[in-house]
C-alpha positions in Angstrom: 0.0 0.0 0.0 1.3 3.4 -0.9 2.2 5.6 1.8 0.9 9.1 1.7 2.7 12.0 3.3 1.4 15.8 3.7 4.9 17.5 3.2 3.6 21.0 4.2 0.3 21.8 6.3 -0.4 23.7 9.1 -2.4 23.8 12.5 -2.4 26.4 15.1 -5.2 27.4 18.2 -4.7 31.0 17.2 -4.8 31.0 13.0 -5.6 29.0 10.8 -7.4 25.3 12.3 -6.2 23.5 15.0 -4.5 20.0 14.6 -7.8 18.1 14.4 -9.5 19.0 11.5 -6.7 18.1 9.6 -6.0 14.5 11.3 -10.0 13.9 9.8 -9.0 14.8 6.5 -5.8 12.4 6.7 -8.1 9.8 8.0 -10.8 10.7 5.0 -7.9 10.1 2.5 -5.3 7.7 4.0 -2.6 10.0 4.5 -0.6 8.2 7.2 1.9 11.1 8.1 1.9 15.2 7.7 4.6 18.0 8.7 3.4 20.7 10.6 5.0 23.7 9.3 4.9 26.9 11.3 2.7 29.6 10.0 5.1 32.7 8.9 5.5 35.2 11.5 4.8 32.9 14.5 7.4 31.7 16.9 6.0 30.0 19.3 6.1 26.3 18.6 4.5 24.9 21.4 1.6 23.7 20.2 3.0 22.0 17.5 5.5 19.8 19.9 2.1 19.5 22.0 1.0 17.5 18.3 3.8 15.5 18.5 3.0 14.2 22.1 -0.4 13.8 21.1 -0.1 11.6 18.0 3.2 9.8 18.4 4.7 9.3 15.1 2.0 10.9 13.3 3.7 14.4 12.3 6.9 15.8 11.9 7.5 19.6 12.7 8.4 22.2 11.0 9.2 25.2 13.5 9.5 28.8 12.7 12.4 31.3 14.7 12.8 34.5 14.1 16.4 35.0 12.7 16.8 38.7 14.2 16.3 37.3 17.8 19.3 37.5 19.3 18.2 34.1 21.0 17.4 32.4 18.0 20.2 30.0 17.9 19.4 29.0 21.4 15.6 28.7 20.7 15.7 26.6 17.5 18.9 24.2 19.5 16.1 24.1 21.8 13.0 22.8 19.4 15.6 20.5 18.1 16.5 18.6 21.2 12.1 18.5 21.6 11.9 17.1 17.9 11.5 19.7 15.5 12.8 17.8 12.4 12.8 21.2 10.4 12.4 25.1 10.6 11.2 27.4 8.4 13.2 30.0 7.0 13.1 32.8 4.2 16.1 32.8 2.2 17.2 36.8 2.8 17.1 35.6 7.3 20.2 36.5 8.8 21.1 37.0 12.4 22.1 39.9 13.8 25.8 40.2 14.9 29.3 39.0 13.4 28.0 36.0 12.0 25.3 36.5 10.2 24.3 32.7 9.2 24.4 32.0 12.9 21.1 30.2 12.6 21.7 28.5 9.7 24.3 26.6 11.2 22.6 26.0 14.2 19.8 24.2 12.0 22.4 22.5 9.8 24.4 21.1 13.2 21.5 19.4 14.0 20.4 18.1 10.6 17.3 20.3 10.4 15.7 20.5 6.9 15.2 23.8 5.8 12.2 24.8 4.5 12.6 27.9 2.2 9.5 30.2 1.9 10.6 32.7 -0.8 10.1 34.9 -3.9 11.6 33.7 -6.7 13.4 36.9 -7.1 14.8 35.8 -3.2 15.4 32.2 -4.8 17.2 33.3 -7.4 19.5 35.7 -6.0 23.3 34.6 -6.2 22.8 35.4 -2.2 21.1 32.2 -1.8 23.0 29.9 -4.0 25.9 31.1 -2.1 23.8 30.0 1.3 23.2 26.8 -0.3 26.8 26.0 -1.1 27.3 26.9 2.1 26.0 23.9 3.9 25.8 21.2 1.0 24.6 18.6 4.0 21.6 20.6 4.5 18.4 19.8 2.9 16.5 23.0 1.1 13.1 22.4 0.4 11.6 24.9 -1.5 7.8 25.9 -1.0 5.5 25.9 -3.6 7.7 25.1 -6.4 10.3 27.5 -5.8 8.1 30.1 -5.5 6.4 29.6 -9.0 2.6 29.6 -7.4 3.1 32.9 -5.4 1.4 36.0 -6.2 5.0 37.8 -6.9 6.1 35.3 -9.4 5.4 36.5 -13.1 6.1 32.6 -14.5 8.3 34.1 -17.1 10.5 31.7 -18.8 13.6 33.2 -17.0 11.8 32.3 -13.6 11.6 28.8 -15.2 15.4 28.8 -16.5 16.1 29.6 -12.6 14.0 27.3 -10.9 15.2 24.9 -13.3 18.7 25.3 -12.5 18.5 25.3 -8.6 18.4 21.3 -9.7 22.1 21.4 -9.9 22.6 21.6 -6.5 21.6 18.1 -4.9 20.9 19.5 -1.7 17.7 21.9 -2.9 14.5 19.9 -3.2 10.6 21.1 -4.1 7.7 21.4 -2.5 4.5 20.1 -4.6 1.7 22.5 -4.2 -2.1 21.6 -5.1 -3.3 21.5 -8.6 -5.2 24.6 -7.2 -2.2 26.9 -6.5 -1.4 26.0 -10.2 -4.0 26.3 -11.5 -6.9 28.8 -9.5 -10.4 28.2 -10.6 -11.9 30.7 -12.8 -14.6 31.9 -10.3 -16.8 33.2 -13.1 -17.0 29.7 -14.6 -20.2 26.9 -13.9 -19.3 24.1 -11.7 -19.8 20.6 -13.5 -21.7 18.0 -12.0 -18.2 15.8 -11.3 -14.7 15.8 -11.9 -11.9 17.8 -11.5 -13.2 21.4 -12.3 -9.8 22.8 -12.9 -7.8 23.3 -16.3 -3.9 21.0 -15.7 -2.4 22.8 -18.6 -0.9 25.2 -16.5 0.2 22.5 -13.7 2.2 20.3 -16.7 5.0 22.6 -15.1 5.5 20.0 -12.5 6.2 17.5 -15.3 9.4 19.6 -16.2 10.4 19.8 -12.9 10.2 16.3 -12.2 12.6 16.0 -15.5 15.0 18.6 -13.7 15.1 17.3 -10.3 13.6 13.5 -9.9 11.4 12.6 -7.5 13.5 11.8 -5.3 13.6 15.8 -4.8 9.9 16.8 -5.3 6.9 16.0 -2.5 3.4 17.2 -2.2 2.2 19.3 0.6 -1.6 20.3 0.5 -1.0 23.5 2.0 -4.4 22.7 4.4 -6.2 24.6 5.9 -5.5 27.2 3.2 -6.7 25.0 0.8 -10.4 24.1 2.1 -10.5 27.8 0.8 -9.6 26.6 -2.9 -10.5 22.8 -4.0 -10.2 21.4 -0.9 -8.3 18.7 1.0 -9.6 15.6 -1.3 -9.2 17.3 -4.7 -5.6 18.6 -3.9 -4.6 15.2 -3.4 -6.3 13.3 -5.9 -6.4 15.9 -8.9 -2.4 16.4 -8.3 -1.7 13.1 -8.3 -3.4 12.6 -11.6 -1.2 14.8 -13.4 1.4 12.5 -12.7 -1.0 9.5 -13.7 1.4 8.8 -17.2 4.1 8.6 -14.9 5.9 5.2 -13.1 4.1 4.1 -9.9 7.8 4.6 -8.1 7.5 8.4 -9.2 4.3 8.4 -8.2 5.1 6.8 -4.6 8.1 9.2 -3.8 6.1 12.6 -4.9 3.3 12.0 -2.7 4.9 10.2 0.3 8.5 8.5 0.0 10.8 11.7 -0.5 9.0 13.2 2.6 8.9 10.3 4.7 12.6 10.2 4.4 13.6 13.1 4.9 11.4 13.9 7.8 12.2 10.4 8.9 8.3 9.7 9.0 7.1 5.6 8.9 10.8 5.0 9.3 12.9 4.1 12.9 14.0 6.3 14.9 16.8 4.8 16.0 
């Protein structure tokens, strides 16, 4: 049986839904494991260790610091050693002070995977393909296919060429997002009675990447509870997977679990 992995959600008391919502939409659609990533802008990752008390071997976590914190290389030491398995960082985060990567270090010391939440203009920059030569051991995982779903990202065929390039380094990997991100409904259009209701053209992106990097290097993340707001948990995990439906069941099985669960070390011993 296929294992299914949620590479990037989100759960929170204060924004967004708490954790239990999304464990019955896991349940609904056999997604055995999911990595709580910290909502941008919150620091206080609590609740998400609470999660990982609560349902033992269920999540991995994802936790945000804030890189300007003088503390922050104490704090994110600290929500390693409670089983953060990742923290969230935007590529332009430096600390303050005479060294400046500090808290990169910190997270590549204790074999935290990085996960990148950037423009592609950030991505792009020589600035971070410096950072990332600067801890080759350190796993980069880029949300929402390097930035190519955001708002800010004008999908020119430059961004492409740059995206596309980022697969030279072994270390950088990519986040999956929903067919939805790719592709957002046309609001003006009729429902149909069944059936996915969005147009893949624009998601056959994912196929290129997939050339570029392997799946090996590429795993979906619903991005829930924002997406109950576009096609919802279901359709962002069965209408992705079918645009990889031409592809080998292996491909299939790393993209939408088997990259994640070994990085996160999720379904896996512990050692």
């Amino acid at each position: 049986m296929t294992l299914l992995v949620d590479a990037h959600c989100h759960a929170s008391p204060v924004w967004f839904e708490p954790v239990e919502p999304l464990v019955l939409q896991m349940d609904l659609n056999g997604v055995r494991h999911a990595v709580l990533t910290q909502a941008l802008g919150q620091f206080d990752n609590a609740y998400q260790e609470d999660c990982l008390r609560r349902y033992p071997g269920r999540f991995a976590s994802v936790v945000g610091v804030d890189a300007t914190d003088p503390a922050a290389s104490r704090k994110l030491a600290e929500a390693a050693q409670g089983g953060a398995v990742g923290v969230r960082l935007r590529p332009e985060a430096r600390s303050p002070g005479a060294e400046p990567l500090a808290v990169w270090r910190v997270a590549a010391d204790h074999g935290l995977v990085i996960s990148c939440a950037g423009s592609p203009a950030a991505l792009l920059d020589d600035a971070f393909a410096s950072l990332v030569r600067s801890f080759p051991n350190m796993i980069f995982a880029l949300e929402h296919l390097g930035g190519w779903t955001r708002g800010d990202c004008d999908r020119s065929d430059a961004v492409r060429a740059g995206i596309f390039a980022l697969a030279d380094f072994p270390n950088v990997i990519l986040k999956v997002p929903a067919l939805g991100q790719l592709s957002p409904r046309d609001m003006r259009g009729k429902l149909p009675a069944s059936g996915c209701v969005l147009d893949k053209g624009p998601a056959m992106i994912v196929l290129d990447m997939l050339a570029r990097f392997g799946a090996d290097r590429m795993m979906w993340g619903s991005d829930y509870p924002p997406v109950s707001s576009r096609e919802g948990y279901a359709n962002a995990l069965h209408w992705t997977r079918d645009i990889f439906s031409q592809c080998p069941s292996q491909v299939v099985d790393a993209v939408f679990g088997g990259t994640a669960a070994r990085i996160f070390n999720l379904g896996l011993s512990r050692g």
